[in-house]
C-alpha angles and dihedrals in degrees: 000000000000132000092245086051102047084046086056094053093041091060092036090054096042095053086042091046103045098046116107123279150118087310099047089044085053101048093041085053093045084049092057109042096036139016140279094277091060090043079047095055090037082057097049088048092067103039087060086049091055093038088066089049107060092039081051081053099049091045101049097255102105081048089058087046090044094049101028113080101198096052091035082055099042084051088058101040092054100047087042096052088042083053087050099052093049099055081042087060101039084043084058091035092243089126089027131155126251140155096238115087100192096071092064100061091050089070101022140046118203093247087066087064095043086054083055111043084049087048083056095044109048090046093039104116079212110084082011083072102038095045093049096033114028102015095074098040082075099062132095116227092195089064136052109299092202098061094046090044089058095043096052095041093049087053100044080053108043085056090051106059096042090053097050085047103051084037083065096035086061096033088056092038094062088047076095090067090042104060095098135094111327100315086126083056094061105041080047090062097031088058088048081052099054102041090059086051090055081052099054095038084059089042088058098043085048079064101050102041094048 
């Protein structure tokens, strides 16, 4: 792989990472209800989903999900019924958002929030679709697939969790704007509300690629 040509991924995996989806909506809510540790593990989360991603593509696995209808259904049913369930949780405040930290210790461990940023992350269509569909158009056959594959995946990676990370640093730094009336109470609901969107969207296009 050429210089010209890793410049080219790189911009083509930045603009496809940081637009918005179930990631970026995850790490702007952690953001806004904890700290930076819990945005970090979330983070972290997610790099090892799409970690295992990118190793299923090289290894054939994202092309059987891609061509195959039953697992490619099975895929979208299971991250659109997880989005669901989210939106279901932040609609009844279970997964609400607040100002005080603490609380959020109490009930949850950051773990917890590690095991669901990697659960988003390995039945997002996002990166499903970039690692089996536009991941492999950048090698080169006639070089070394392991290397590029490294270097790719490091990359891909390395964007993602900086993004995620500065999503929830901006997303905790407005809370001072926020701490007033029940503003907390509406996004609260508004983020319920997209994420069972987000649900429903992957649902549908469950529909049309079967």
């Amino acid at each position: 792989m050429n210089l010209d040509t890793l410049l080219l991924y790189t911009t083509v995996a930045f603009f496809y990472i940081t637009s918005p989806g179930p990631a970026v909506l995850l790490a702007v809510v952690n953001g806004l209800r904890s700290d930076m540790k819990v945005v970090v593990s979330a983070a972290l989360g997610n790099v090892l989903g799409l970690g295992i991603l990118s190793t299923a593509s090289i290894l054939g696995l994202g092309t059987l999900i891609k061509t195959s209808a039953l697992l490619f259904m099975i895929v979208k049913s299971v991250g659109a019924i997880y989005l669901i369930y989210l939106g279901y949780k932040f609609l009844v405040n279970k997964g609400g958002l607040h100002f005080d930290d603490t609380k959020t210790y109490i009930n949850r461990s950051k773990f917890s929030y590690f095991k669901e940023a990697l659960l988003v992350a390995v039945t997002n269509p996002k990166p499903i679709i970039f690692f089996t569909a536009i991941f492999p158009q950048f090698l080169d056959i006639n070089r070394a697939i392991a290397p590029q594959f490294l270097i790719m995946t490091a990359i891909f990676l390395t964007i993602s969790f900086t993004s995620l990370c500065l999503y929830g640093l901006l997303a905790k730094r407005s809370k001072i704007w926020l701490q007033q009336g029940n503003v907390m109470t509406w996004i609260s609901r508004a983020t319920g509300g997209l994420f069972i969107s987000i649900g429903i969207a992957l649902m549908n296009l469950k529909q049309r690629t079967s």
